[in-house]
C-alpha positions as a LaTeX table, in Angstrom:
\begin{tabular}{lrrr}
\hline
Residue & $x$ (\AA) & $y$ (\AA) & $z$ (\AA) \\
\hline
Unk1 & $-4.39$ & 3.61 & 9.31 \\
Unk2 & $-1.80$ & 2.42 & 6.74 \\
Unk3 & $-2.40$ & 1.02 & 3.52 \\
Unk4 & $-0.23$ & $-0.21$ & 0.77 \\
Unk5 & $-0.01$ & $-2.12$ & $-2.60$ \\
Unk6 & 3.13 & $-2.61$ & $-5.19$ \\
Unk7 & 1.89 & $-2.53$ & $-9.43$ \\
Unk8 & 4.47 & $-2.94$ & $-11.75$ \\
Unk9 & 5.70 & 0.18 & $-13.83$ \\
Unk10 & 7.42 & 0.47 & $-17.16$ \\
Unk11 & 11.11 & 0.94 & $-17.01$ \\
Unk12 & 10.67 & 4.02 & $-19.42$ \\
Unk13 & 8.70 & 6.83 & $-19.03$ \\
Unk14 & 7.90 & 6.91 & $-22.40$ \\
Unk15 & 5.98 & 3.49 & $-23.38$ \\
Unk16 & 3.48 & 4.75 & $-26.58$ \\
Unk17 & 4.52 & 2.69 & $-29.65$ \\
Unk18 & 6.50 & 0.13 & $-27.83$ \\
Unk19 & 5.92 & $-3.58$ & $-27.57$ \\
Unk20 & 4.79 & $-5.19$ & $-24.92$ \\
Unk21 & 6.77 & $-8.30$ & $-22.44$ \\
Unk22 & 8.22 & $-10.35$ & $-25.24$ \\
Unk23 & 7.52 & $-14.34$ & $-24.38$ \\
Unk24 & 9.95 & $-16.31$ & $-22.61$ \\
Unk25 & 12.17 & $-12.88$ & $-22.45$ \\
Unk26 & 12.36 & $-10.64$ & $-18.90$ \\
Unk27 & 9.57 & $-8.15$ & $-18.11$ \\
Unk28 & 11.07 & $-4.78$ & $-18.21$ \\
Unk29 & 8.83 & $-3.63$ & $-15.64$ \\
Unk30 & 10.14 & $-2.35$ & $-11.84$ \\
Unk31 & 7.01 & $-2.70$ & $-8.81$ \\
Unk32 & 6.39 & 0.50 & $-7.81$ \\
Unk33 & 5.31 & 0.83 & $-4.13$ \\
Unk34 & 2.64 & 3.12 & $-2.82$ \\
Unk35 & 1.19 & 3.65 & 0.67 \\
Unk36 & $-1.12$ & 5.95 & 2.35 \\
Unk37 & $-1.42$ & 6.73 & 6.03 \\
Unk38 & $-4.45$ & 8.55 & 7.27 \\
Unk39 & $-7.15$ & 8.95 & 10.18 \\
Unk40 & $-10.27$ & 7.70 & 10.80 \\
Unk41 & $-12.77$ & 9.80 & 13.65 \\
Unk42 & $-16.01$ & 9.24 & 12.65 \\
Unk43 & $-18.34$ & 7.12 & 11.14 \\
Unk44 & $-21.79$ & 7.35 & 8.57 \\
Unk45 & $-25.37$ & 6.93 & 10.07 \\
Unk46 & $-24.61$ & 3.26 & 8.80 \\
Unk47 & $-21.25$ & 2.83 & 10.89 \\
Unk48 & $-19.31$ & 2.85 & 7.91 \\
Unk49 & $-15.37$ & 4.40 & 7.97 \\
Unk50 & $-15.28$ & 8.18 & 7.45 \\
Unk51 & $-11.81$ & 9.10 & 6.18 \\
Unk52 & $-11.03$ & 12.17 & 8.14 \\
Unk53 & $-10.84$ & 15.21 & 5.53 \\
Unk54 & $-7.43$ & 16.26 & 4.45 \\
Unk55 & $-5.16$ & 13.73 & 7.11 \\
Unk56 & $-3.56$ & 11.57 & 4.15 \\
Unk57 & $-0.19$ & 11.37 & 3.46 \\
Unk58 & 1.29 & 9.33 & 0.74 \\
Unk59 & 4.73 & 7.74 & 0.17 \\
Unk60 & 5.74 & 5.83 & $-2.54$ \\
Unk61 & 8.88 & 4.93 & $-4.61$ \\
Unk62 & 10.75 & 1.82 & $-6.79$ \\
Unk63 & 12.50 & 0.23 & $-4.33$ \\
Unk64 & 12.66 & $-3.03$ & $-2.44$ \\
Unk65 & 10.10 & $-3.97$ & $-0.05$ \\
Unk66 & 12.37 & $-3.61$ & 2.75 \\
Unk67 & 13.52 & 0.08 & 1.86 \\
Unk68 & 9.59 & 0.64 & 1.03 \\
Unk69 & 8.69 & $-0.69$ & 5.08 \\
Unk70 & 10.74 & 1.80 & 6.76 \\
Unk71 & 9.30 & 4.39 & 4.43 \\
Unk72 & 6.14 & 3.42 & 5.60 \\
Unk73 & 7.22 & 3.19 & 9.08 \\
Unk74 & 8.79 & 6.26 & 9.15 \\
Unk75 & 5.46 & 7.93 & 7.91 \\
Unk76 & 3.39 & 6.69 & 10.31 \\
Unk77 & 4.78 & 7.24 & 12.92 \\
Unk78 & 5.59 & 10.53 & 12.02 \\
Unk79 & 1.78 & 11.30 & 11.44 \\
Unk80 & 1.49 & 9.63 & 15.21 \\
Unk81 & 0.89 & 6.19 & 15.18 \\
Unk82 & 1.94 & 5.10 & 18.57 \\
Unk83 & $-0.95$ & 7.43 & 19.87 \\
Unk84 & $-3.00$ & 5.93 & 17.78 \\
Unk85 & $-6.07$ & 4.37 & 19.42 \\
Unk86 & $-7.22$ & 1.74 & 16.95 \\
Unk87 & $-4.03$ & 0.92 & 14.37 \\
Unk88 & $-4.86$ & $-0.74$ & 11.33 \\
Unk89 & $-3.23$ & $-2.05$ & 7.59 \\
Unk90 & $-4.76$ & $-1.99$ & 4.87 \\
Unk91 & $-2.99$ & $-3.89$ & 2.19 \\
Unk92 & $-3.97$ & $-5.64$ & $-1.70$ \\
Unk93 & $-3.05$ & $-9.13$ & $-0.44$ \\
Unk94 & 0.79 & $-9.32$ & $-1.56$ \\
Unk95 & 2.92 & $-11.77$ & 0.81 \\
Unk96 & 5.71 & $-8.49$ & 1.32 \\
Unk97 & 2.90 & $-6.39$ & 2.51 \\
Unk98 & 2.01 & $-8.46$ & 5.19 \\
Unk99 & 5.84 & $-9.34$ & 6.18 \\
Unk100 & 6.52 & $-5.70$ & 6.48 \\
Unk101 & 3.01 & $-5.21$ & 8.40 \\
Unk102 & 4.30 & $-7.86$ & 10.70 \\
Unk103 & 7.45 & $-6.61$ & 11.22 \\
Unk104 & 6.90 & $-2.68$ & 11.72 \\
Unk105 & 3.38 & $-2.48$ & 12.87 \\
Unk106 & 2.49 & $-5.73$ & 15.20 \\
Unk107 & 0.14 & $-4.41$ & 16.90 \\
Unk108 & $-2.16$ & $-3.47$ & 14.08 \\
Unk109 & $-5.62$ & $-4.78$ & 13.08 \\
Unk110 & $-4.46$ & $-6.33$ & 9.24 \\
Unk111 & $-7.04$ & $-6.04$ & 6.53 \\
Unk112 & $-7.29$ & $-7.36$ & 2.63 \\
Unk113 & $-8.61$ & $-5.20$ & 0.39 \\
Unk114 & $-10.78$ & $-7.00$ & $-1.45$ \\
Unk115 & $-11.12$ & $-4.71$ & $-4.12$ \\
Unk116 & $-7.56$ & $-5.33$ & $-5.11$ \\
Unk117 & $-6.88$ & $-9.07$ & $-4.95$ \\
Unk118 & $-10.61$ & $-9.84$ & $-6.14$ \\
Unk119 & $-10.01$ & $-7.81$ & $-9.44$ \\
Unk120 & $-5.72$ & $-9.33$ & $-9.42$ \\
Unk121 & $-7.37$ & $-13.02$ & $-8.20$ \\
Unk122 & $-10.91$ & $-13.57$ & $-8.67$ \\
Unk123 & $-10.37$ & $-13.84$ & $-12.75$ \\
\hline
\end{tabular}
């Protein structure tokens, strides 16, 4: 499984004491990417997903959504994806999420995470 979500960093590393976006002025922010890829064996006594215990790998960096897919790519299928049985993305809802999922992993079951867009949307 792959998931993925982008959440906008400071440019500066050091942000205590400094003001916030300044209205009708340019967010100094940069979207910093992050994805996980991991396996899934097992289930509860419910059928619920039972992350397999120390298989994720993490990637992430501030770069464009188009460096950030083969990143992902390149992690998953390092970690074995085309043996994969059942492939699936995860992802928060983002439009570039699902245009990367579409172009690297076409095969794969795609699923919003409702967690994310419900607490980015549902306000």
């Amino acid at each position: 499984m792959c998931w993925w979500t982008g959440s906008k960093s400071p440019s500066f590393s050091e942000t205590q004491g400094r003001s916030g976006r300044t209205e009708g002025q340019r967010a100094r922010t940069r979207e910093c990417k992050l994805g996980c890829v991991f396996t899934q064996t097992t289930v509860d006594h419910e059928g619920g997903a039972i992350r397999d215990s120390d298989s994720t790998t993490y990637v992430g960096a501030i770069e464009t959504a188009e460096e950030f897919g083969f990143r992902i790519y390149s992690e998953a299928w390092r970690r074995g994806w085309d043996w994969a049985k059942l492939k699936v993305v995860i992802g928060d809802g983002a439009v570039w999420i699902w245009n990367l999922a579409h172009q690297h992993f076409p095969d794969a079951i795609q699923i919003v995470d409702l967690i994310m867009p419900g607490n980015i949307y549902g306000k």
